[in-house]
C-alpha positions in Angstrom: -27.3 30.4 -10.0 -24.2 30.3 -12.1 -20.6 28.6 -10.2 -19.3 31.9 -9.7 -22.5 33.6 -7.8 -22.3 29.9 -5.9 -18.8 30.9 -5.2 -18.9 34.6 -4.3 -22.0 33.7 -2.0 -19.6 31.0 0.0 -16.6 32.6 -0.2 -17.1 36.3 -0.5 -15.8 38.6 -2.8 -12.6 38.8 -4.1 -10.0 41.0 -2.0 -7.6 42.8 -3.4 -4.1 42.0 -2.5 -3.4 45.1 -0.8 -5.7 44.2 1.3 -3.0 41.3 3.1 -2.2 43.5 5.6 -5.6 44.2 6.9 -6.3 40.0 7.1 -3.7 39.7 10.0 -4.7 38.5 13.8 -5.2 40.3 17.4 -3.4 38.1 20.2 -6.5 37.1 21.2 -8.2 35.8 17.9 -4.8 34.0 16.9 -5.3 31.8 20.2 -8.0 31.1 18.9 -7.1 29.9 15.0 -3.8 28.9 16.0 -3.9 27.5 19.3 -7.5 25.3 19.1 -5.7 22.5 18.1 -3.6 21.9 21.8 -6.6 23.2 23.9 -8.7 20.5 22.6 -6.7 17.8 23.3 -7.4 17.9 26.7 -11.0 16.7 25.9 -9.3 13.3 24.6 -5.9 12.9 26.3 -6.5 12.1 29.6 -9.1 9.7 28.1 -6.5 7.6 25.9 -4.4 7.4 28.7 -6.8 6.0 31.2 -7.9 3.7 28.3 -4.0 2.3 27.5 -3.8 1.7 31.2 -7.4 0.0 31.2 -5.5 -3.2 29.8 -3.9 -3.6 33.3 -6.8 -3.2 35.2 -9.4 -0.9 36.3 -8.4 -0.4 40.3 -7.1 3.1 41.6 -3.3 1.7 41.7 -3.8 1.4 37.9 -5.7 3.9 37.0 -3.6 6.2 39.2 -0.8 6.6 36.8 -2.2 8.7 34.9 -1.7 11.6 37.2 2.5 11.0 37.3 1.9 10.5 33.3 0.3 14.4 33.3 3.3 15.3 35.1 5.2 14.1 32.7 3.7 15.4 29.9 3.6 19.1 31.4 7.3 19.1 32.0 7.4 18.5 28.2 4.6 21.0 27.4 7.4 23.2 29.6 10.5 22.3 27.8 8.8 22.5 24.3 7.4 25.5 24.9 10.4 27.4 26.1 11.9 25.9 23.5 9.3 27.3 20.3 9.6 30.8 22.1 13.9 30.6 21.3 12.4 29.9 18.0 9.8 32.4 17.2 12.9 35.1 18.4 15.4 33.6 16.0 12.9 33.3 13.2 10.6 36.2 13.7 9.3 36.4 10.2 8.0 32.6 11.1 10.2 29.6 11.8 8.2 26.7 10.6 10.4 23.1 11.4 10.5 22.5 7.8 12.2 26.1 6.8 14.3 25.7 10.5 15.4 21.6 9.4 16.7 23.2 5.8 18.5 26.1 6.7 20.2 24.2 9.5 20.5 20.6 8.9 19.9 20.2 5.0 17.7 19.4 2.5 16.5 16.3 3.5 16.2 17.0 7.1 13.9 19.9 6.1 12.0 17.4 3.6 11.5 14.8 6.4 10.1 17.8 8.9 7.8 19.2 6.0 6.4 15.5 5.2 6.2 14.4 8.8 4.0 18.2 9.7 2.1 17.5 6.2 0.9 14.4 8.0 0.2 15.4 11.5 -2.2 18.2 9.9 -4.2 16.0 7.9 -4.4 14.0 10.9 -5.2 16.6 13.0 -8.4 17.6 11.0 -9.4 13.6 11.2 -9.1 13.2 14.8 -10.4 16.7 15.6 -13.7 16.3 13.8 -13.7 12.3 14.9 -13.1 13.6 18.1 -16.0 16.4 18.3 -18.4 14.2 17.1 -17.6 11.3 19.2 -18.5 13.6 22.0 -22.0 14.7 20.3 -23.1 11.2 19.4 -22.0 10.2 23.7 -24.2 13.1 24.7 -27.0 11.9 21.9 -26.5 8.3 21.0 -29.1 7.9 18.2 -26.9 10.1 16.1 -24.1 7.0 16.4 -24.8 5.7 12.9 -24.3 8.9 11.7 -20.9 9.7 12.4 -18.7 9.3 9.4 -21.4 11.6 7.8 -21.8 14.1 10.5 -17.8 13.7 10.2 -17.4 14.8 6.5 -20.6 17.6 7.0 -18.0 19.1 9.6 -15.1 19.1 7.5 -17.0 20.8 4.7 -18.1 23.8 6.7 -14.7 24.4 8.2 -13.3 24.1 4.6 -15.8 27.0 3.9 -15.3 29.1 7.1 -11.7 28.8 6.2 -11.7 29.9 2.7 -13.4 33.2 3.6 -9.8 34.4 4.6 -8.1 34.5 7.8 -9.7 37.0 9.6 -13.2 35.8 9.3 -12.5 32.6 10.4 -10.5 34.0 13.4 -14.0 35.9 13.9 -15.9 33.0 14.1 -13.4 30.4 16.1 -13.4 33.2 19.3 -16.6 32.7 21.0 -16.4 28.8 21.0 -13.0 28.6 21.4 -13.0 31.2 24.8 -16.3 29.5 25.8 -14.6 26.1 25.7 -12.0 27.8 28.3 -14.3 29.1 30.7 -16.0 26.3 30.8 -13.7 23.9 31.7 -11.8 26.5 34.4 -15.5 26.6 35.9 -16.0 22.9 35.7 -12.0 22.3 37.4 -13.3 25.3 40.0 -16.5 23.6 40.9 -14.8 20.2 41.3 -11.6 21.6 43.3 -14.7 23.3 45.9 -16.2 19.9 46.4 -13.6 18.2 46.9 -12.9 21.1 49.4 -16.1 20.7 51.2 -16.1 16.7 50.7 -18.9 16.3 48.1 -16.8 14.1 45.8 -18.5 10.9 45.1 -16.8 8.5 42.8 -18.5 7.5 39.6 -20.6 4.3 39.6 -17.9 1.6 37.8 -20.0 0.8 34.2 -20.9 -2.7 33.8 -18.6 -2.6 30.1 -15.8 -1.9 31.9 -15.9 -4.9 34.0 -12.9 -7.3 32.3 -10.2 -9.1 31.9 -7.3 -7.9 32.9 -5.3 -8.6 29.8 -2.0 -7.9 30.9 0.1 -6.5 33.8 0.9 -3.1 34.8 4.2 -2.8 32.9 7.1 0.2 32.2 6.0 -1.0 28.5 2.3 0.1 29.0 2.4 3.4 31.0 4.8 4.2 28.4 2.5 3.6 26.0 -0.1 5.4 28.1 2.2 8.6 28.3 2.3 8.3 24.3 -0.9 8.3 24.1 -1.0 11.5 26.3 1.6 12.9 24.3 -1.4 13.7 22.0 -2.1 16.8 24.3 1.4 18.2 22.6 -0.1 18.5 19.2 -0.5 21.9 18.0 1.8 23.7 20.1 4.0 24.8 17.2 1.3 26.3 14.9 2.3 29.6 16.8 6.0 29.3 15.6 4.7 28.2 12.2 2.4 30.8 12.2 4.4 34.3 13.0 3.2 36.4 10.2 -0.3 36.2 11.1 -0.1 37.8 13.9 -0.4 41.8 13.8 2.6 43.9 13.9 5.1 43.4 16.3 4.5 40.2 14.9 7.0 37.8 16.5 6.2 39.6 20.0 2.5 38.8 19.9 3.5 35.4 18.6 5.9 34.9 22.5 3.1 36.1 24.2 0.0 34.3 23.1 2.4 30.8 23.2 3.1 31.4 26.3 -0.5 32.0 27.2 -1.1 29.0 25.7 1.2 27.3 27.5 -0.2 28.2 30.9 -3.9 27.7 29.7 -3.2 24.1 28.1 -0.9 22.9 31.1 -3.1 23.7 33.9 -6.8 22.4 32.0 -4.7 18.8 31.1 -3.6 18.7 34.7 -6.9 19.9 36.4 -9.0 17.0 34.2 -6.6 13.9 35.0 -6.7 15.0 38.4 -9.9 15.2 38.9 -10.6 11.9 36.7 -8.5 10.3 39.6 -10.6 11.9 42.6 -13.9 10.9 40.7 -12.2 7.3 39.6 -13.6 7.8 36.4 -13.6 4.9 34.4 -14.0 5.4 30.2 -15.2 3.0 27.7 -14.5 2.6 24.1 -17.0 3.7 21.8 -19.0 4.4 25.3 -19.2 8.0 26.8 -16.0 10.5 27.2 -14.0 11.0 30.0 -15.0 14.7 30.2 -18.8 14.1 29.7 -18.8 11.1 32.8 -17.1 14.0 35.0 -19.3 16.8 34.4 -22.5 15.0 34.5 -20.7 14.1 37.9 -19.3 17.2 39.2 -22.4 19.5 38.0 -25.4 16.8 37.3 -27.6 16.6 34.3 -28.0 21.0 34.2 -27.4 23.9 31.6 -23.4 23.5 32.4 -23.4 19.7 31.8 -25.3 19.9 28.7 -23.1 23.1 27.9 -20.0 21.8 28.1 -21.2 18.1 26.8 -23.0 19.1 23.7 -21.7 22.6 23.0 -18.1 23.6 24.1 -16.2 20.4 23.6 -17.8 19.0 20.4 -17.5 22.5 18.7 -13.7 23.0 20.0 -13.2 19.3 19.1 -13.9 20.5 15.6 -12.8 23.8 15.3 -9.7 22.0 16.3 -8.9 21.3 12.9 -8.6 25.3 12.1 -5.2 24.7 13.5 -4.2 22.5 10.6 -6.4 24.8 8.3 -4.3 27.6 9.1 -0.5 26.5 8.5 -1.0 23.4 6.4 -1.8 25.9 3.2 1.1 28.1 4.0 3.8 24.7 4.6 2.6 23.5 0.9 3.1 27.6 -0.3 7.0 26.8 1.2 7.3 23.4 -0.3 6.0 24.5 -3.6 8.0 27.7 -3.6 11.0 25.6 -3.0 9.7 23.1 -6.1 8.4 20.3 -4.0 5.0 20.5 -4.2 2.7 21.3 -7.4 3.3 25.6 -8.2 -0.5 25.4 -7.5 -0.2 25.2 -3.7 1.9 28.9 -3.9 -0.6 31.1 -5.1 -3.3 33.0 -3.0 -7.1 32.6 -3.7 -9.7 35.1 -3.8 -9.3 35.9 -0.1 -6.2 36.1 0.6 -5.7 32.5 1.6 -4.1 29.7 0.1 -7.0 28.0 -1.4 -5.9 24.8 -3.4 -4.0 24.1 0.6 -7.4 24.2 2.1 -8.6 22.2 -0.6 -5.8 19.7 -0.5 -6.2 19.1 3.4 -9.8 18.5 3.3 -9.9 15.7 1.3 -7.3 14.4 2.7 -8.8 14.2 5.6 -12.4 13.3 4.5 -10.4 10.2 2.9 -9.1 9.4 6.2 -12.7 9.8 8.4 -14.3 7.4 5.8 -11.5 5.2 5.7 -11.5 4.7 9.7 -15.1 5.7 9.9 -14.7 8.1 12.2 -13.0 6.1 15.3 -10.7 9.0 17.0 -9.4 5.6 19.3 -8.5 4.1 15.7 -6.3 7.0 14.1 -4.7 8.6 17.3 -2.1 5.9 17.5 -1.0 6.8 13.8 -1.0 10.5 15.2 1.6 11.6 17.4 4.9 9.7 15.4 4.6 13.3 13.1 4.3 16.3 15.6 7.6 14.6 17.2 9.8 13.6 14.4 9.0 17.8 13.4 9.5 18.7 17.3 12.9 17.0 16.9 14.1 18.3 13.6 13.4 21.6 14.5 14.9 21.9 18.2 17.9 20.1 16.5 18.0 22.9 13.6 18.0 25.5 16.5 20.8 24.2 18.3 22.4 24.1 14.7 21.6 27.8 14.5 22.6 29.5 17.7 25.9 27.6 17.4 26.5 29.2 13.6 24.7 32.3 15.3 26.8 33.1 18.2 24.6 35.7 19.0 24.4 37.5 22.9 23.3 34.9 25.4 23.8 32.1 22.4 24.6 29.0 25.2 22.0 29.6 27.2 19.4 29.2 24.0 21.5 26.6 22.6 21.1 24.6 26.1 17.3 25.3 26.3 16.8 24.1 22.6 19.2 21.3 22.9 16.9 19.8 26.1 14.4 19.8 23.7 16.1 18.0 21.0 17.0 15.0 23.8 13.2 15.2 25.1 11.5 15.4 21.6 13.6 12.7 20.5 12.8 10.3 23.6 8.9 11.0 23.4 10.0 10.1 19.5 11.3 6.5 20.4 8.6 5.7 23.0 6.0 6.9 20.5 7.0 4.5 17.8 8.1 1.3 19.7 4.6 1.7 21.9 2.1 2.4 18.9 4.5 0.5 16.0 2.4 -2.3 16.2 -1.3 -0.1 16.5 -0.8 1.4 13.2 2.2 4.3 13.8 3.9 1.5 11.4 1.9 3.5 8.8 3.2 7.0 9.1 7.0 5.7 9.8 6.5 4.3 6.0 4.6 7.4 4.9 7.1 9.9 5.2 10.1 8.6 3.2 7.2 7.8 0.4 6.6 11.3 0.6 10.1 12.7 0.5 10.5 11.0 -2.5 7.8 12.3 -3.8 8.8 15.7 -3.0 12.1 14.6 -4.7 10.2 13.6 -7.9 8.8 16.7 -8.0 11.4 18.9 -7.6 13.7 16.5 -10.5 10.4 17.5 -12.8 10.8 20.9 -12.4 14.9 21.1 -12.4 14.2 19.5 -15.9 11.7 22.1 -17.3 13.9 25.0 -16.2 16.9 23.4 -17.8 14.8 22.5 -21.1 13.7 26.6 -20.9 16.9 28.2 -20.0 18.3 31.3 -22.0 21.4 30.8 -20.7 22.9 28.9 -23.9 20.9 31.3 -26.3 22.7 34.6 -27.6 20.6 37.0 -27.7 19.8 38.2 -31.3 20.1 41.4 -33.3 16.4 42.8 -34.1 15.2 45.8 -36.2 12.0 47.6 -34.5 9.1 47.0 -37.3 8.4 50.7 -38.5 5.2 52.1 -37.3 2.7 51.2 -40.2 -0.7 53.5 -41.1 -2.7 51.1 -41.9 -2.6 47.7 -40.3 -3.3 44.6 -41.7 -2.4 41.6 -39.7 -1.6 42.7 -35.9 -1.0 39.9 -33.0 -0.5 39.6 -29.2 1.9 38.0 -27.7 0.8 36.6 -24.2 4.1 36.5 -22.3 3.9 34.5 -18.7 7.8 34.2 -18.4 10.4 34.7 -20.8 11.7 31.6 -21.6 12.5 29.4 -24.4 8.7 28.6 -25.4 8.3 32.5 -25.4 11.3 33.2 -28.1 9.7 30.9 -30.6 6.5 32.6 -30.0 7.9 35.9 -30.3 10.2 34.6 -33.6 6.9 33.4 -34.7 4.7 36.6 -34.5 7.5 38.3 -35.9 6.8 36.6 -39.1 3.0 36.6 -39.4 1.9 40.1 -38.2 3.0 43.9 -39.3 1.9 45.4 -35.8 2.9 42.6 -32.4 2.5 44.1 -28.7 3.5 41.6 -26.0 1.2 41.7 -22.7 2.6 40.5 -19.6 0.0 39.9 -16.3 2.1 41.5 -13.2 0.7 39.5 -10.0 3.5 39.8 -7.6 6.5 38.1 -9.3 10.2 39.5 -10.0 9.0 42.6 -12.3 13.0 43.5 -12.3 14.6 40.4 -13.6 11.3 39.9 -15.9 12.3 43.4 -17.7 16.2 42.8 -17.5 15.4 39.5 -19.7 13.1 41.4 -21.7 15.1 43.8 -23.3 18.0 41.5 -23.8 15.9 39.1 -25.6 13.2 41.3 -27.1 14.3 44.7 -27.0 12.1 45.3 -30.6 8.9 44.4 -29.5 6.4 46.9 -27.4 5.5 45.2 -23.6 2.7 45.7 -22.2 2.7 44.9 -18.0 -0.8 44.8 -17.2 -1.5 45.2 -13.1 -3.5 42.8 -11.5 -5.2 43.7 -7.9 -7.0 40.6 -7.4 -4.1 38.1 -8.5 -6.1 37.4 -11.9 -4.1 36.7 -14.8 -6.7 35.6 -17.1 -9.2 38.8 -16.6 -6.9 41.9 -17.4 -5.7 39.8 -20.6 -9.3 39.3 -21.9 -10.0 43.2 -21.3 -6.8 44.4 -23.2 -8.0 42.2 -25.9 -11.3 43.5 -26.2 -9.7 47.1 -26.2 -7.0 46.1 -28.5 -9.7 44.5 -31.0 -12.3 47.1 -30.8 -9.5 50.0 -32.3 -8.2 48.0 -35.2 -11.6 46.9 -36.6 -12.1 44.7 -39.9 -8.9 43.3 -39.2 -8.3 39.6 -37.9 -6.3 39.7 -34.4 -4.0 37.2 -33.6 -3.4 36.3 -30.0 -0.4 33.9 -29.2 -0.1 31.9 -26.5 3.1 30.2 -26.1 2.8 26.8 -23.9 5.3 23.9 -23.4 4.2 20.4 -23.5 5.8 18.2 -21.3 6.9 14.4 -21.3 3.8 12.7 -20.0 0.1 13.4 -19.4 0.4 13.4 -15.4 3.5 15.9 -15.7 1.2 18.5 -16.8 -0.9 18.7 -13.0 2.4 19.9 -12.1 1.5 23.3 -13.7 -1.1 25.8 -13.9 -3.5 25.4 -16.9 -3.7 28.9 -17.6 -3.1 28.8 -21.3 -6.8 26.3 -20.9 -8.7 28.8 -19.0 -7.1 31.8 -20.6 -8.3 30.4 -24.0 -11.4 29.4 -23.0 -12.0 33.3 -21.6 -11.1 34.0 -25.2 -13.4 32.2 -26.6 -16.2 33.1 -24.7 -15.7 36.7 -25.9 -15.6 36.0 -29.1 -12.0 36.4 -30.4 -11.4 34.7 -33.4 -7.3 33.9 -34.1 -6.0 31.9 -31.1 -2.6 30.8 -32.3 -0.3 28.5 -29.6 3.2 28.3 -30.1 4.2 24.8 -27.9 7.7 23.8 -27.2 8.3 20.4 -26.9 10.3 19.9 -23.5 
């Protein structure tokens, strides 16, 4: 089996990209994609809570502020998501926090936001599947030594699922992610009757958590419980993020399904810490999960328990990660359309998705799962410092907006999104001063490193479109080569953009060859501007757009070729490629290696004269 088969029998076959349209998601499947993220956390938020407060002691006066830290957290859930809704209506073709930070606040506002959501989504993948298979190994302990593998199997198969396309995925992720749901509503239901009908008996206290108390109940540590909670925010913006994935009326179903996600989210994360208070369930680290010690309680050892324990939660625990899988590829298509990110992140794979993002997150996130080895306990604190610092940003940018706006009921939105700034930016502060110490240290030094990395970047390519730039070049005087009857010595010029490289190849073929046709690849780009440069520049030579369905560039060259070869027989073709070369080796991942691969193709079929033209940058 050749790579390609391999490929096609993964992946699928190649769409077409008139077939974008078709790839775009019912309400009900983009809760699914885009919301698994935030309704998984409510397997593991109530439990790092408990566990923060666990220091302090393990009596119900302890243990019992997690139900005022739930409270807490749902007013926020509130005020965020009222505030993402004022969003998704001002930026109805999507309103990411990066794009919202730029257009607001500035540059580097909108860098920070980008680098700070880069982070939480590789992140979220790590804790996701750390998280799901945490919960299979409780349920089925000899798979413990297992996990970091188990871990990296996971991440494999969603990479997969995910570069089938959107719509496939969102095919798969419904069933788990709506069985998850009903689960968990029937588990709170069965638990609210007992308690009801006075059948609750408290969980037998584990002989592990027996200890020490090592410190007192303190405003420092249920602060840093309620960060810890804060975990059951994450996700809630993929929706705003997310807007053109959603069918037509797009930013309609986007208000909707947040707000049902909203509703869903907020009463499963109050129903569980609730009932982990009427059970007094006490958790363990690296022991069995909060959710799995109250079902086997509420419903015994049955279908449900084993259900909910070894089905619903680990494969929502994972699928989790199609959150990040769905908008981390589309923030690096911004950042590289902007010039931040390698030009490599912007372009659509074979299924309409952005496949070198998919590839980027996952091993990303397979790096961090080995490098932790799997402990969801030892990455969450590095977690949450992201999702707020991109919370912030983007309420901030919003208030920005609807005071440049001025729009009909402008105050009111201003007011709503200017709550949020205050209440992002507070859960912001807690987050870092509790978790500094735990390892959030980490991220708070990660995202300046990656601004300037996005900086670096974007200096690169300022640079090469300075060093290519026609705009110091007059454009010269040419004479249209007469039409010859017998030709000699023709050539092809292979023209990507028309630049300064392409000019030298064009002067060049000009001097070599008695018939030259230039072939241009149309995949989507600025046709108009293309052809306004081209007959200013190279008004004498033939151009040849060739259309590309399926976003190839090297495939519809290789078949003009052929063509051009097979009606000028007994005559040596010359095909030009015009490259630049840039300053240093590592400068060159920067950009695609088309001219490689497009030679290569070349080669395989046989043509003999391959000729590049490089300009030295």
């Amino acid at each position: 089996m050749t790579f390609s088969q391999l490929k096609r029998f993964l992946v699928g076959e190649t769409l077409p990209t008139s077939a974008h349209a078709e790839e775009r998601l019912t309400k009900a499947a983009a809760l699914a994609v885009l919301s698994s993220d935030a309704l998984s956390s409510v397997a593991y938020a109530t439990q790092e809570t408990l566990l923060v407060l666990m220091v302090a002691g393990t009596s119900r006066h302890v243990l019992g502020w997690s139900l005022p830290i739930a409270l807490a957290i749902v007013i926020l859930l509130i005020i965020v998501m009222v505030s993402y809704r004022q969003t998704i209506r001002a930026y109805p073709k999507g309103g990411g926090s990066y794009i919202v930070a730029r257009e607001n606040l500035g540059l580097y506002p909108g860098l920070i936001a980008g680098a700070s959501l880069m982070i939480d989504y590789i992140l979220t993948v790590a804790v996701s599947v750390s998280a799901g298979i945490d919960n299979l190994v409780s349920a089925l302990p000899a798979l413990r030594p297992f996990t970091v593998d188990l871990c990296l199997v996971f991440i494999f198969l969603l990479m997969i699922a995910n570069l089938r396309g959107v719509k496939e995925s969102g095919r798969i992720f419904m069933v788990p992610t709506y069985a998850f749901i009903a689960s968990i509503f029937l588990l709170l239901g069965i638990g609210f009757f007992n308690q009801l009908t006075g059948h609750v008996m408290a969980v037998p206290s584990p002989a592990e958590s027996i200890h020490h108390v090592g410190e007192e109940l303190s405003l420092f540590l249920v602060l840093r419980a309620f960060a810890a909670g804060c975990t059951a925010l994450t996700g809630v913006e993929a929706i705003s993020d997310g807007v053109l994935a959603f069918k037509p009326p797009e930013w309609k179903n986007a208000r909707q399904t947040l707000l049902a996600l909203g509703i869903i989210l907020g009463l499963m994360f109050l129903g569980i810490t609730y009932l982990a208070n009427l059970y007094q369930v006490v958790p363990t680290e690296n022991g069995e999960t909060v959710l799995s010690i109250l079902s086997r309680q509420i419903v015994g050892t049955n279908f449900l328990y084993y259900f909910i324990v070894l089905f619903a939660t680990p494969t929502i625990l994972l699928l989790a990660a199609n959150t990040s899988y769905a908008d981390f590829p589309r923030l690096c298509y911004f950042l590289a359309r902007d010039g931040f990110l390698p030009r490599q992140l912007s372009l659509l794979g074979d299924r309409l998705v952005y496949s070198n993002g998919i590839l980027l997150l996952s091993l990303s996130a397979a790096l961090l799962v080995i490098v932790f080895r799997g402990d969801t306990t030892a990455i969450i604190p590095l977690y949450a410092v992201g999702v707020f610092t991109s919370f912030t940003l983007s309420q901030a940018g919003m208030v920005r907006h609807w005071f440049k706006e001025k729009s009909k009921g402008w105050q009111a939105s201003a007011w709503m999104n200017g709550i949020g700034t205050v209440a992002t930016l507070l859960v912001l502060a807690i987050v870092i001063w509790t978790k500094f110490a735990l390892g959030a240290w980490v991220v708070v030094f990660a995202i300046p490193c990656l601004v300037i990395f996005f900086g670096s970047i974007h200096r690169h390519y300022r640079y090469v479109a300075d060093k290519l730039s026609l705009t110091t070049i007059t454009p010269k005087q040419y004479v249209a080569k007469p039409t010859m009857t017998a030709v000699s010595h023709p050539a092809i010029v292979v023209v990507g953009q028309v630049h300064r490289g392409t000019i030298e190849a064009l002067d060049y073929a000009r001097g070599i060859a008695d018939k030259i046709v230039a072939v241009h690849v149309d995949i989507g780009g600025d046709n108009e501007k293309f052809q306004r440069d081209w007959q200013t520049f190279a008004p004498d030579i033939p151009l040849k757009v060739l259309p590309s369905p399926y976003r190839s560039v090297v495939e519809p060259i290789v078949d003009y070729v052929r063509d051009f070869e097979a009606r000028y027989p007994g005559v040596l073709t010359t095909i030009i490629i015009p490259a630049f070369v840039t300053r240093r080796w590592w400068e060159e991942l920067l950009h695609n290696q088309t001219t490689l691969f497009l030679k290569n193709a070349l080669r395989t079929k046989k043509s003999r004269v391959i000729t590049t033209v490089r300009y030295y940058l």
